[in-house]
C-alpha positions as CSV (number, residue, x, y, z in Angstrom):
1,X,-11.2,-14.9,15.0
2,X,-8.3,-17.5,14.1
3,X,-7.1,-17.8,10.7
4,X,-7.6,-20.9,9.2
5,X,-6.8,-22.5,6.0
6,X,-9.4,-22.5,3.5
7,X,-8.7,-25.6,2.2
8,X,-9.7,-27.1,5.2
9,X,-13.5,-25.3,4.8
10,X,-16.7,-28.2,5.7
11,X,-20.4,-26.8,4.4
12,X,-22.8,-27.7,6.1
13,X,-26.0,-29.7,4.1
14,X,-28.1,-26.3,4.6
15,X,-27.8,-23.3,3.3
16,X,-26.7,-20.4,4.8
17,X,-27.5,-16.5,4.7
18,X,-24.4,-13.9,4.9
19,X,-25.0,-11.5,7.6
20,X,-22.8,-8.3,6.3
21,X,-21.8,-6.1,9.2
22,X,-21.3,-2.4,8.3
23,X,-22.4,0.0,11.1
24,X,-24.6,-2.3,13.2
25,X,-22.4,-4.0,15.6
26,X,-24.9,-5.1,17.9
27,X,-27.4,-8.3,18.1
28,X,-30.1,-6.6,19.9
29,X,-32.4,-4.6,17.4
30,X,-30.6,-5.6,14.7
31,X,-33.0,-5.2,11.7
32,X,-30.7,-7.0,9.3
33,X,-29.6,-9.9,11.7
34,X,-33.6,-10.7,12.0
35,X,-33.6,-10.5,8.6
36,X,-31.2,-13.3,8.0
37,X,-32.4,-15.1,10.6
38,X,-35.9,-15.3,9.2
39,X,-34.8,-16.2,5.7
40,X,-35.3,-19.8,4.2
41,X,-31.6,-20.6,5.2
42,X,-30.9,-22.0,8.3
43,X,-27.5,-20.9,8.8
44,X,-26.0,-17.4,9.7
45,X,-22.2,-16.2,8.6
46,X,-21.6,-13.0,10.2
47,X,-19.0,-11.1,7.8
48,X,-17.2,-7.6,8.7
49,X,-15.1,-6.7,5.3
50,X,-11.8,-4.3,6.1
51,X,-13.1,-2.2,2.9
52,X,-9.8,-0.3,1.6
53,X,-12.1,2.6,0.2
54,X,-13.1,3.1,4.0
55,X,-9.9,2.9,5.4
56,X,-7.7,4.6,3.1
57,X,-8.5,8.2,4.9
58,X,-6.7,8.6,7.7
59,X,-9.2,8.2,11.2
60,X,-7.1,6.6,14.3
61,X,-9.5,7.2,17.0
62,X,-12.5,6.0,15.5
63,X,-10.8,3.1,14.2
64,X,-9.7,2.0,17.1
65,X,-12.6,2.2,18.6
66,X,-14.4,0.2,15.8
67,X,-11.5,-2.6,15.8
68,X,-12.2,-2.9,19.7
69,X,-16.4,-2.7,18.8
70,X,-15.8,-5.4,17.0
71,X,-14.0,-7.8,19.0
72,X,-17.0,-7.0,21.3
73,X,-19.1,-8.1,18.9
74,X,-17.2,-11.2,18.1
75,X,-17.5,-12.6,21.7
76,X,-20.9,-12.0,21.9
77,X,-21.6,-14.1,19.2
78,X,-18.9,-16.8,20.5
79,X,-21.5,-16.7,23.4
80,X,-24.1,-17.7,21.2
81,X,-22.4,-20.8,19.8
82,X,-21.5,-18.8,16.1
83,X,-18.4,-16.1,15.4
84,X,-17.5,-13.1,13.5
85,X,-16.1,-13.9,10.5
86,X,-13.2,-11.1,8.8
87,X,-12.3,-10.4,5.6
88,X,-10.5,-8.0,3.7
89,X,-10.8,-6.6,0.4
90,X,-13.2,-5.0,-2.1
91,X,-16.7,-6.0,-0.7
92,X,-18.4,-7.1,-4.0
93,X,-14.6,-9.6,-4.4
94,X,-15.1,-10.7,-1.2
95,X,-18.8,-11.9,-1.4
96,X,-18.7,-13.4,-4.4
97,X,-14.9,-15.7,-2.6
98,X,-17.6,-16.7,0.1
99,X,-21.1,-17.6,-1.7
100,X,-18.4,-19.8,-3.8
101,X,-16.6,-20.9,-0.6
102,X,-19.8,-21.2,1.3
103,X,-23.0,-21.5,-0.5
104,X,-24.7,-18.9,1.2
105,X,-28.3,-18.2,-0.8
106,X,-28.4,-14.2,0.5
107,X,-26.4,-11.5,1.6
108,X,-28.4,-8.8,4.2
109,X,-27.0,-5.9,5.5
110,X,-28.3,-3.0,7.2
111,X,-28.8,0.2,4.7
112,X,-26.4,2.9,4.7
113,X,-27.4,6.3,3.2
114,X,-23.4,7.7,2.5
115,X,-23.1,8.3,-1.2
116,X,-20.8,6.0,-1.4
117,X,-22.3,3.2,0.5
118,X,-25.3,3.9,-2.2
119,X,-22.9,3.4,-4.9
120,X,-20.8,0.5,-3.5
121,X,-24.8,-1.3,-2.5
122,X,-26.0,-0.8,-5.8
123,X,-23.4,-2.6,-7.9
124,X,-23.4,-5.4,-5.3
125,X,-27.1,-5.8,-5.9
126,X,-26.7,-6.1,-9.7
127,X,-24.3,-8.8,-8.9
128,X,-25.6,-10.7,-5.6
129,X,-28.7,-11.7,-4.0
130,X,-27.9,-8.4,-1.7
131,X,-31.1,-7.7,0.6
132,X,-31.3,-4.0,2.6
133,X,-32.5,-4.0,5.9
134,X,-33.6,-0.7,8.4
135,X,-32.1,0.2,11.5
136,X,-29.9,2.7,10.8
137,X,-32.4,5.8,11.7
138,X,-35.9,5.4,13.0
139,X,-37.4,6.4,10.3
140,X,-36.3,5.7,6.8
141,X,-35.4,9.1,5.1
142,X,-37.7,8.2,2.3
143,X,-40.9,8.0,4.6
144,X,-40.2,11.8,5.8
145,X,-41.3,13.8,3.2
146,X,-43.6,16.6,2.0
147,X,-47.4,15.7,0.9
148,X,-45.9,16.0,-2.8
149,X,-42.9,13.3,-2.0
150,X,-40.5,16.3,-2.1
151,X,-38.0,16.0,1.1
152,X,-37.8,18.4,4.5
153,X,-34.9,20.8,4.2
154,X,-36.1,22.9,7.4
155,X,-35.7,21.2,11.1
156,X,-38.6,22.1,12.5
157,X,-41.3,20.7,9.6
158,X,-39.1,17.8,8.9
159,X,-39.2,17.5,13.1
160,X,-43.1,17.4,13.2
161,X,-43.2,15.0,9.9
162,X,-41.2,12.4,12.1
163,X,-43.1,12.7,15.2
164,X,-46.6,11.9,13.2
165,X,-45.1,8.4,12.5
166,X,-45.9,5.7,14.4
167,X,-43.6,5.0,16.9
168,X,-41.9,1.5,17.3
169,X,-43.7,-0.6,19.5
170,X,-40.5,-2.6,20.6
171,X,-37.3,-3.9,20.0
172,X,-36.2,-7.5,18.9
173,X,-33.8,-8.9,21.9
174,X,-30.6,-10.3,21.2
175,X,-30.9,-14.2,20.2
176,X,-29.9,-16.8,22.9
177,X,-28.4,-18.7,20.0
178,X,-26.9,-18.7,17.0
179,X,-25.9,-21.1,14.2
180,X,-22.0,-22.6,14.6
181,X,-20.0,-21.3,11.7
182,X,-18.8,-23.6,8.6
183,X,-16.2,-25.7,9.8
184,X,-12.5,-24.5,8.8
185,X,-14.0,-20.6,7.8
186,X,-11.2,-18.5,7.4
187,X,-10.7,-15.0,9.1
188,X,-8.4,-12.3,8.9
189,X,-7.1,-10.9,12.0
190,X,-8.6,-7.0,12.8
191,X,-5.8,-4.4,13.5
192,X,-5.2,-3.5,16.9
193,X,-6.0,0.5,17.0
194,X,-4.6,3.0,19.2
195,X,-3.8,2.0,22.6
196,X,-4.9,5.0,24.3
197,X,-8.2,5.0,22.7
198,X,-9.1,1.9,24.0
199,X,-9.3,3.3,27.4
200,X,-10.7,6.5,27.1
201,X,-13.9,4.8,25.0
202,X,-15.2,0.9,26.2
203,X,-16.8,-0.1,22.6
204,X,-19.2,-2.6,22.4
205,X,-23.1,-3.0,22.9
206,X,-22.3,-4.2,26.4
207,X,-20.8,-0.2,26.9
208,X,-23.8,1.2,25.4
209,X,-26.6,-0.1,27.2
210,X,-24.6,1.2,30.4
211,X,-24.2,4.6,29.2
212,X,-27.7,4.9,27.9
213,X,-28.8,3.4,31.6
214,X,-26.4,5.8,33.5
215,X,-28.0,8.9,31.1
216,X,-31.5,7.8,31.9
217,X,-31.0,7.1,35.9
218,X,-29.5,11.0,36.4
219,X,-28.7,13.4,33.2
220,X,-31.5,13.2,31.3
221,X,-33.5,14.9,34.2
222,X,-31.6,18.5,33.5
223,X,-30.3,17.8,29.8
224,X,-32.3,20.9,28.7
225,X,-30.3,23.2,31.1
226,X,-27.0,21.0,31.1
227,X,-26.9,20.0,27.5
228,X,-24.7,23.4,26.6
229,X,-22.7,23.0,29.5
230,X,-18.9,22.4,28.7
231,X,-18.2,22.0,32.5
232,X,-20.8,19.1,33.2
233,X,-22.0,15.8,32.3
234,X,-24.9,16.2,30.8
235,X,-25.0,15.1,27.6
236,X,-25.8,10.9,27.1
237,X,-22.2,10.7,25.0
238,X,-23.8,7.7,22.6
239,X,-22.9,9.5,19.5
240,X,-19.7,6.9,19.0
241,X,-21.9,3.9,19.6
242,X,-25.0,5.3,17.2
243,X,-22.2,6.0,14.8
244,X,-21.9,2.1,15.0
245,X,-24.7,0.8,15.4
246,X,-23.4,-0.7,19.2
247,X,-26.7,1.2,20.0
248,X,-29.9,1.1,17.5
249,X,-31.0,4.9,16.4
250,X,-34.7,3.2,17.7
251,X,-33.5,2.0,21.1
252,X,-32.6,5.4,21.9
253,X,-35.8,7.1,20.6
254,X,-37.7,4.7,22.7
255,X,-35.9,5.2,25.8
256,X,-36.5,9.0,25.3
257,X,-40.4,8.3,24.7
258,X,-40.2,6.3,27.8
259,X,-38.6,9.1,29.4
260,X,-41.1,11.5,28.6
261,X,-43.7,9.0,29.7
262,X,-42.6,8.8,33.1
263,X,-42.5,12.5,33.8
264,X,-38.5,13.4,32.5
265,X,-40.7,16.5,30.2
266,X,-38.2,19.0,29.1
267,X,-35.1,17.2,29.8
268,X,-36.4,14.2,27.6
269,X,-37.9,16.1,24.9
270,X,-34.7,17.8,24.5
271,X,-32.4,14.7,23.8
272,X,-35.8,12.8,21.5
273,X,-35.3,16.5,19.4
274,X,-31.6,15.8,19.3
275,X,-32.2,12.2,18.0
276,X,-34.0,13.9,15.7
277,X,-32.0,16.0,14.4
278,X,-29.9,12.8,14.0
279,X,-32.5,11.5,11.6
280,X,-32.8,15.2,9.7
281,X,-29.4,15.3,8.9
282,X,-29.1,11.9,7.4
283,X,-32.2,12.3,5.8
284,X,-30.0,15.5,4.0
285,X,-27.7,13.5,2.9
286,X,-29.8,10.6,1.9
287,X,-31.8,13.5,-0.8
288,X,-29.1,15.6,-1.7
289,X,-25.6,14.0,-1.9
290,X,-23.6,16.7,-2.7
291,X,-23.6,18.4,0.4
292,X,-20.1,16.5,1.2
293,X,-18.7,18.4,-1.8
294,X,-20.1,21.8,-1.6
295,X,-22.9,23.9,0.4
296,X,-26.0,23.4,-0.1
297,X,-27.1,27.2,-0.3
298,X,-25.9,28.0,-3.6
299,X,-25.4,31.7,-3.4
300,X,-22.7,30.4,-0.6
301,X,-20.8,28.7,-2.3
302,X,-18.3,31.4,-3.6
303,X,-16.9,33.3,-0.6
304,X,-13.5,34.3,-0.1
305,X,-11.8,31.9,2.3
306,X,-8.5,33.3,3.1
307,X,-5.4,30.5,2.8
308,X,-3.8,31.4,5.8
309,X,-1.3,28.0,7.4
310,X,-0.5,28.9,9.9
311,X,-4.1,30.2,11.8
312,X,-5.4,27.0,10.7
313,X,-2.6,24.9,12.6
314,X,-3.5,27.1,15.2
315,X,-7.0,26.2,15.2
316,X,-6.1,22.6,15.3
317,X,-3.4,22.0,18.0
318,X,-5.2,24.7,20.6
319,X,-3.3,27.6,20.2
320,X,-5.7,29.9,19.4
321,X,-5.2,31.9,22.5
322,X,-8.5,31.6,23.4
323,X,-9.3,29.8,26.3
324,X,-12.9,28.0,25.3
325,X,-11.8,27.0,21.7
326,X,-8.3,26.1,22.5
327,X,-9.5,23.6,25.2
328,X,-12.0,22.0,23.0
329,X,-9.6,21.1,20.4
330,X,-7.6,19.7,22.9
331,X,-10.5,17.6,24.0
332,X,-10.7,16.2,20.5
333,X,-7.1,15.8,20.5
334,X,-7.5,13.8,23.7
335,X,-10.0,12.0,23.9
336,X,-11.3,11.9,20.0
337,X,-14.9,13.3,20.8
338,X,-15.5,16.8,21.7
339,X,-18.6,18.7,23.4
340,X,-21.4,19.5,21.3
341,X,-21.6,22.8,22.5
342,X,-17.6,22.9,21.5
343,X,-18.1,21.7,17.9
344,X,-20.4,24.7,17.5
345,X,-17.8,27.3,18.9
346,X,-14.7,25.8,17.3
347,X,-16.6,25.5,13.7
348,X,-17.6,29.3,14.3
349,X,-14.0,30.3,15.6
350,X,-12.5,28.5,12.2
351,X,-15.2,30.3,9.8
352,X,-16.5,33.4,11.0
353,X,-13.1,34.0,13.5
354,X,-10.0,33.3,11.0
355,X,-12.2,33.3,7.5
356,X,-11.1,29.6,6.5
357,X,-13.6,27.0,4.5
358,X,-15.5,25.2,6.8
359,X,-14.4,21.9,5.0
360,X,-11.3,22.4,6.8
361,X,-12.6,22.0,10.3
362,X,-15.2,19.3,8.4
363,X,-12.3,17.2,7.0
364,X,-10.2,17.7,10.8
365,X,-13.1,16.3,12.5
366,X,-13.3,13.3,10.7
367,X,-9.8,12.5,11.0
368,X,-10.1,12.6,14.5
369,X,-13.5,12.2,15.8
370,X,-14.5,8.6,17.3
371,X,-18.2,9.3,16.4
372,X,-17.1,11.1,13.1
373,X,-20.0,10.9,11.0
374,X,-20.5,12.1,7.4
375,X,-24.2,13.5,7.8
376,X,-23.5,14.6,11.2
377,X,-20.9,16.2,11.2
378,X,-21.2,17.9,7.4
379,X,-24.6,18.8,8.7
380,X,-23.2,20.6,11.8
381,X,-20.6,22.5,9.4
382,X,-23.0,23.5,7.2
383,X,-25.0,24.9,10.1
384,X,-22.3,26.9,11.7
385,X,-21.3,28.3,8.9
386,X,-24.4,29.5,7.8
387,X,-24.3,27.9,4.2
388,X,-26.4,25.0,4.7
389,X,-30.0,23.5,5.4
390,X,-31.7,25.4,7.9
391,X,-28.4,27.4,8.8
392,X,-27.8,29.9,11.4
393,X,-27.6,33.2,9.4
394,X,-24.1,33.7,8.2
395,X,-24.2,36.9,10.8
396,X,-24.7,35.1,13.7
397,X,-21.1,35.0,14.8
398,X,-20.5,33.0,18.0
399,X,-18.5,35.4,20.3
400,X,-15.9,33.1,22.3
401,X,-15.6,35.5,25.1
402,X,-19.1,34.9,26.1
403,X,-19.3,31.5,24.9
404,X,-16.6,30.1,27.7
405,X,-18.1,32.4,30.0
406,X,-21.7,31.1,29.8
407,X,-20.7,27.6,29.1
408,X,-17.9,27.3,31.4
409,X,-18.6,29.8,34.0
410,X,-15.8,29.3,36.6
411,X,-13.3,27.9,34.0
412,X,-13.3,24.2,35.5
413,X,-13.4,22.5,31.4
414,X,-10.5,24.9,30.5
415,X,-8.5,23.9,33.1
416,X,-8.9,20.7,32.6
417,X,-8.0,20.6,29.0
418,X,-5.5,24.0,29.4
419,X,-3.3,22.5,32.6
420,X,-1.1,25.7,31.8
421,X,-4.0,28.0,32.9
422,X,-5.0,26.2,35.7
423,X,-3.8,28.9,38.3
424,X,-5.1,31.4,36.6
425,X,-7.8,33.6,38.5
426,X,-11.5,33.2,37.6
427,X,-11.8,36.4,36.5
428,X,-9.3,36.2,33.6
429,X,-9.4,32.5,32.9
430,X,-11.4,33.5,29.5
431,X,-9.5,36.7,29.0
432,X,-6.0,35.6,30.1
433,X,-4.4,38.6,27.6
434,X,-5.7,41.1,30.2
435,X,-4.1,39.9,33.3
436,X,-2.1,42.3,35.0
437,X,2.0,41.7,34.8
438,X,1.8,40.8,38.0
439,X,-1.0,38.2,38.6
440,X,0.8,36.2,35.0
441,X,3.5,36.0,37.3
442,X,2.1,35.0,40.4
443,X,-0.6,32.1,38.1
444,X,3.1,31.5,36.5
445,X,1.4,32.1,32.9
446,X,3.4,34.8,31.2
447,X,1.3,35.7,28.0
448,X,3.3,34.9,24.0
449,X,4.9,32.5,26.4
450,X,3.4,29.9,28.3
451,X,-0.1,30.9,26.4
452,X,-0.4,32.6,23.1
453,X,-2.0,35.6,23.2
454,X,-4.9,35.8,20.2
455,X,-4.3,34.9,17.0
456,X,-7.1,37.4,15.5
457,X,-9.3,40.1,17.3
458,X,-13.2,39.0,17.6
459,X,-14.2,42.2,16.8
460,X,-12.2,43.0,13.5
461,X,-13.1,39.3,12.7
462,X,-16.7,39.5,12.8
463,X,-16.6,42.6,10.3
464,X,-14.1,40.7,8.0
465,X,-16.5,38.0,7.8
466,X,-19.9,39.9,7.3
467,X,-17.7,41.7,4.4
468,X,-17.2,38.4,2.7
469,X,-20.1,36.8,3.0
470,X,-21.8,39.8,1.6
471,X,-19.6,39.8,-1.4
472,X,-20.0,36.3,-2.2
């Protein structure tokens, strides 16, 4: 991606299409690259825009990783004879600088369903020859409706709705070639990103096709059992790459039908019904917008969050005292992804625990999460804190005692993440508060020292909650 001077800029005689890269960074399955390659134009300009609405909020890890995903990107099209062109700057500015610069006929990009991707679409369209393409789910959120055209706001219906469509028969493969870019194009340069991200997640399509294959050749066989299992791994870990689109949404769905076809059952069924929910979530967002602003049960939207600091730092550094949640924040702190089993004990620690808004913990993941996803993860929020589309009751209150011990029976994930109770024994490594004087000494954890002891007691908690949830 050099930087050259735009003076220097040769068209070619034929027109060109701008292929505008948002969360699709991949060539295979790429509905909108197809799309611009089977326009009237012959040419192709890949564009990524450094939007400064997108990047204003403050998201290191998954930066990072998207800076890195897109260098990926950039030397796969290199490959192909073309490039990946970078600019920055208001998108609808910087289109209008290269159809003058270029002559490109029409802009395609793969459709986003954020409310302000909508908004930021729309007044491009009014202004450009802007052309939407699939690919970021499945199934588009508009084709999963109710008989009246009203949308799903329960899993299950909205589960069986998806499932009667026809499946994808394939998946386009990634062109052998591509057309060179206009001679003298400039490019920004992309920021560099956290160091230490860069090793802990390999970005890239490359990176994803392994980790699907490695899922599919062991994990997948027991993900139904493993799934919830904080001390294995048994989850497939593509959330970062479907956040980008280093992975299509239907690449995965057809390995899991594939899967299920070659005798995987439960284990495969399981992760297609994660997908799934994937698709339900976005399809929430897609048909009713405000849910990033408020919940979407009304009567919910009043309770009494305390304001209360100091738990809530707790909450986010790990100091919660106990074990389970404390060493799953520290596993989003490390390695800017956390369990899924983990989001739902942490969100339910932070509400139902310490009485504090669930967009707190909504707004923390998405600082720090690599596969930090608006529908996703407000969707997950909502759900562990009861208040939105097909929610867990507000009174189911996840108890962390039994959480860590059913999730991480012998303790292995909180030692990993909690090096400071790694001597402690078995039987208090998710009660650490009730060890004896003597075995804190001999495990060299003395408790309100070397680990706090609880900030708030489960028990009193849970009625504090019910209380204001019932008085909302």
């Amino acid at each position: 991606m050099q930087c050259l001077a735009k003076s220097s800029i040769r068209r070619d005689t034929t027109p060109m299409n701008i292929w505008w890269i948002r969360r699709d960074l991949r060539l295979q399955d790429n509905q909108a690259l197809q799309l611009t390659l089977q326009g009237s134009a012959d040419g192709l300009l890949p564009v990524f825009i450094l939007d400064p609405a997108l990047l204003s909020a403050p998201a290191p890890n998954r930066q990072a990783f998207l800076w890195q995903g897109l260098r990926a990107l950039d030397e796969q099209l290199r490959r192909r004879g073309s490039g990946l062109i970078v600019r920055t700057g208001p998108p609808l500015e910087v289109l209008s600088r290269l159809r003058a610069e270029t002559g490109a006929a029409q802009i395609v990009a793969e459709e986003d369903y954020t409310p302000y991707a909508r908004r930021r679409d729309a007044a491009i369209a009014a202004a450009l020859p802007l052309t939407l393409a699939g690919g970021l789910t499945v199934h588009h959120p508009a084709q999963v409706c109710k008989a009246d055209g009203t949308p799903y706001t329960v899993f299950t219906p909205f589960s069986k709705a998806w499932k009667a469509l026809p499946r994808p028969v394939s998946i386009a493969l990634a062109p052998d070639r591509l057309p060179p870019l206009p001679t003298g194009l400039a490019s920004d340069a992309l920021p560099e990103g956290q160091p230490a991200m860069r090793f802990v997640w390999q970005a890239g399509e490359v990176a994803a096709a392994q980790r699907l294959a490695d899922f599919l050749a062991g994990p997948i066989a027991d993900y139904a059992d493993d799934r919830n299992r904080l001390d294995l791994d048994g989850t497939s870990t593509l959330s970062p790459y479907l956040r980008f689109g280093m992975i299509s949404a239907r690449q995965a769905a057809l390995a899991a039908w594939q899967a299920i076809e070659q005798g995987l059952g439960r284990g495969a069924e399981t992760w297609l019904n994660e997908l799934i929910w994937r698709e339900f979530y976005q399809a929430i967002l897609y048909h009713f917008p405000d849910v990033l602003q408020q919940a979407f049960n009304p009567s919910l939207r009043n309770i009494a969050w305390r304001d209360a600091p100091e738990d809530l730092r707790a909450w986010q550094e790990g100091r919660t005292g106990y074990p389970v949640v404390d060493a799953c924040m520290r596993q989003l702190s490390g390695m800017g992804w956390m369990h899924n089993r983990g989001r739902m004990i942490v969100a339910s620690f932070l509400v139902k625990d310490l009485l504090l808004d669930w967009r707190l913990g909504e707004r923390w993941f998405m600082r720090w999460l690599v596969d930090g996803d608006p529908a996703a993860n407000n969707g997950g929020w909502q759900w562990t804190a009861g208040v939105g589309t097909d929610a867990a009751p507000y009174f189911r209150i996840f108890n962390p005692l039994l959480q860590g011990q059913k999730f991480d029976p012998q303790g292995d994930f909180v030692r990993r993440w909690l090096p400071e109770l790694r001597r402690v024994p078995t039987a208090y490594i998710h009660t650490p508060w009730l060890m004896p004087e003597d075995v804190q000494a001999a495990c060299g954890v003395r408790m309100g020292r070397e680990y706090p002891l609880p900030i708030v007691n489960h028990a009193a908690a849970r009625d504090r909650t019910l209380a204001a949830y019932r008085g909302r």
